[in-house]
C-alpha positions in Angstrom: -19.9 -5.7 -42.6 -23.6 -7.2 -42.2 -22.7 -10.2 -44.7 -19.1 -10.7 -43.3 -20.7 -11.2 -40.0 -23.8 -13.5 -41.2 -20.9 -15.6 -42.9 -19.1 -16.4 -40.5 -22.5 -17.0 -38.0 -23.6 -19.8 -41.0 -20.2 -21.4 -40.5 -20.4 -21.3 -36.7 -23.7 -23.2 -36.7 -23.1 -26.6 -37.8 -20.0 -26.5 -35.1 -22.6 -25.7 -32.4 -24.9 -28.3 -33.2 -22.9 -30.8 -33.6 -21.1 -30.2 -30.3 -24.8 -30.3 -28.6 -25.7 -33.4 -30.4 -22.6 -35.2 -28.9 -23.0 -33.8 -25.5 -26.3 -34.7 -25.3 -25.4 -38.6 -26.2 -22.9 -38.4 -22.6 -25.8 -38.2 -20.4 -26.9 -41.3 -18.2 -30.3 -43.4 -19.5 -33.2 -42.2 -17.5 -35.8 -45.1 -17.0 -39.3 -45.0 -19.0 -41.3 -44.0 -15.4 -38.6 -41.2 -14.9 -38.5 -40.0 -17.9 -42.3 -39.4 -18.2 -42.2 -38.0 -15.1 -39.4 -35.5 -15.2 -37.1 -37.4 -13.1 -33.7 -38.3 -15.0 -32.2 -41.7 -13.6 -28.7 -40.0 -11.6 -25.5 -40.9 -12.6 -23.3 -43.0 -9.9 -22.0 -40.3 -9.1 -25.1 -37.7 -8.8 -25.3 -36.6 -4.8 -29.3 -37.4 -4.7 -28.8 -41.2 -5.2 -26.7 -42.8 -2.4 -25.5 -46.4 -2.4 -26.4 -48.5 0.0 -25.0 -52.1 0.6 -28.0 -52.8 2.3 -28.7 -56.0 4.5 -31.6 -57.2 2.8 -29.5 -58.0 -0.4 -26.7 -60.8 -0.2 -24.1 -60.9 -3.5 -22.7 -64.0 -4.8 -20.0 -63.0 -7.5 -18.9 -66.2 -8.4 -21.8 -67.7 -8.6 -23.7 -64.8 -10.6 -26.5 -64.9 -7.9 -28.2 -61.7 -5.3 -30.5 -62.8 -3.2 -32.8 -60.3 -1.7 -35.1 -60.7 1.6 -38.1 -58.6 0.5 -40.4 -57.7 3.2 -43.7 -55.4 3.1 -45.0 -53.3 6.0 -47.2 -50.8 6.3 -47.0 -47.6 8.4 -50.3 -45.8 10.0 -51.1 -43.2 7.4 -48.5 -44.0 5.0 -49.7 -43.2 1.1 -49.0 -47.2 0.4 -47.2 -50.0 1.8 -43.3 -50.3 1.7 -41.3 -52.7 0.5 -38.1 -52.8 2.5 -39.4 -49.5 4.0 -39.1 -48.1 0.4 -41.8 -47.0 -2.1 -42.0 -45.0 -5.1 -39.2 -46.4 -7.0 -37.1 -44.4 -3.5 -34.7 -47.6 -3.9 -33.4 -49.3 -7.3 -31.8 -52.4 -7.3 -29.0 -52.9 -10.2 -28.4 -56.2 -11.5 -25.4 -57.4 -14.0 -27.2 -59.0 -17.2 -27.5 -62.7 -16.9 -27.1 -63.1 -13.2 -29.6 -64.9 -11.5 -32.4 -63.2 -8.8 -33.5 -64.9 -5.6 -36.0 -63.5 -3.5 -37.2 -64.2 0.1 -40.7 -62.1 0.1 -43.1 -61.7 3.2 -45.8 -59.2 4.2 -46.5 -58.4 8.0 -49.2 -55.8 6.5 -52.6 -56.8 8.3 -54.7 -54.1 6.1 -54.5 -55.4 2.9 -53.2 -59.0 0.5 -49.7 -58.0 -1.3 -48.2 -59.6 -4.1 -44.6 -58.9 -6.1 -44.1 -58.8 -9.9 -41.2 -58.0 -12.0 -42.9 -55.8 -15.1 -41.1 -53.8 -17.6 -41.6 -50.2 -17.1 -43.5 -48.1 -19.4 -44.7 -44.6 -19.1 -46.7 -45.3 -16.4 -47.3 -47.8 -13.4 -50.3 -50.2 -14.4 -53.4 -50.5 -12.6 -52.4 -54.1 -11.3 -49.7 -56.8 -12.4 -49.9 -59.4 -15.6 -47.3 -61.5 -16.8 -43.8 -60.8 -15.1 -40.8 -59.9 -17.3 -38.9 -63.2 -16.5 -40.0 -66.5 -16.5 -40.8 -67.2 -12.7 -40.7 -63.6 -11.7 -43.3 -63.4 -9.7 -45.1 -64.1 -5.9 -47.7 -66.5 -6.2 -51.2 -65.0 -6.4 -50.5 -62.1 -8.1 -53.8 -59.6 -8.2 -55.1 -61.6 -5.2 -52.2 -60.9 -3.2 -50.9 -63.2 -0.1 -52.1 -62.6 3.6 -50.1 -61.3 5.6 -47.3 -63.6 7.3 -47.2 -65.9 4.2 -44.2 -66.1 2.8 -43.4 -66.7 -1.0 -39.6 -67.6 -3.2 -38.4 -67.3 -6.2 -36.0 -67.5 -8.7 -35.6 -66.3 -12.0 -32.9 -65.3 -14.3 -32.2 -61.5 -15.2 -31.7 -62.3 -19.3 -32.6 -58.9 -20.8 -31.0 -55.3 -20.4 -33.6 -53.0 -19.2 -35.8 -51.0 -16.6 -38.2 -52.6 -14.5 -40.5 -52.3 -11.8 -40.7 -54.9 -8.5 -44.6 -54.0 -7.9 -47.3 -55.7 -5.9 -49.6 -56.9 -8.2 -52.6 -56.8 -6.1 -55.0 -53.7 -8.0 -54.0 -50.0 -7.2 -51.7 -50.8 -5.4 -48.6 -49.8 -7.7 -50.5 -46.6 -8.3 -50.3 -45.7 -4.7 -46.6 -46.3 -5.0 -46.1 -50.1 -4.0 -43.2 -50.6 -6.0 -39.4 -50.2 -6.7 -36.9 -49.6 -9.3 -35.4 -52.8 -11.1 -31.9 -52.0 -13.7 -30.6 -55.2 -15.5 -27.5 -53.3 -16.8 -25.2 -54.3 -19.1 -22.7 -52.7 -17.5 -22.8 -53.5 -14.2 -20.0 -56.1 -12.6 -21.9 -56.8 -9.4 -25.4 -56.5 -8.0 -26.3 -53.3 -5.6 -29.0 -50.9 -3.9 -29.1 -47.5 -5.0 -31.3 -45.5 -2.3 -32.4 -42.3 -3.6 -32.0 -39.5 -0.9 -35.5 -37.7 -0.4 -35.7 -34.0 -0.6 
């Protein structure tokens, strides 16, 4: 009875794990930063991410383009300054692979210089910005940061698949949470905000 029942365990086993293996291929990428922090990148679908079609972000299908107006404030007592009233990676801007990024950036922050970078995300947020991810990617002055009411464009293309983060550059600053999410995904048709609900 023992053996009869271990048998037919051994043959049940492979079934399992192969079912689990397969399953566990289904579920969506997480970015590096969420991953080493727990967080799992949602699904479209997942009820704590809501999309927004957000004002500060103009699509141009046929010309492969989004424009985004990027503006930094700060709020009395806030953790870090925001960057469309976002920070933490709270808001995550998808764009299609090979579509090209235009940004409109300005600070109205009197505390402190800001800068913006476009860095690919590792485990975790660096101490200050370096080279951007894409040629032109970047505000100019990174670690020095631009005073506030200057005003900085740019335009770069969005050539790789990946995870990114839009950070000020200027030192500590992306530790205290300047910074939000950028996807170049393969998959996507069209550019978009995702703004993750808070809890």
């Amino acid at each position: 009875m023992f053996t009869s029942s271990f048998s037919r365990l051994l043959l049940v086993l492979p079934v399992c794990a192969a079912l689990l293996a397969c399953s566990s291929r289904t579920q969506t990428a997480a970015s590096p930063a969420a991953a080493a922090s727990g967080r799992v990148s949602p699904a479209s679908g997942d009820s704590s991410v809501a999309s927004d079609s957000s004002s500060w972000l103009q699509v141009d299908s046929a010309g492969r383009t989004a424009s985004l107006n990027m503006l930094v404030t700060r709020k009395p007592g806030a953790p870090s300054a925001l960057i469309n009233g976002f920070r933490a990676g709270e808001a995550r801007i998808i764009i299609p692979v090979g579509w090209t990024v235009k940004w409109n950036w300005r600070s109205t922050d009197s505390t402190a210089p800001h800068s913006l970078v476009v860095m690919v995300q590792r485990e975790k947020v660096p101490l200050e910005g370096g080279r951007p991810s894409f040629s032109n990617a970047m505000t100019r002055m990174v670690t020095e940061g631009l005073r506030p009411g200057e005003i900085d464009q740019s335009t770069f293309e969005a050539e790789e698949a990946g995870w990114y983060w839009m950070m000020c550059g200027v030192p500590g600053h992306a530790l205290e949470g300047e910074w939000l999410e950028l996807r170049v995904d393969p998959e996507a048709n069209t550019a978009r905000v995702e703004i993750k609900k808070k809890t």
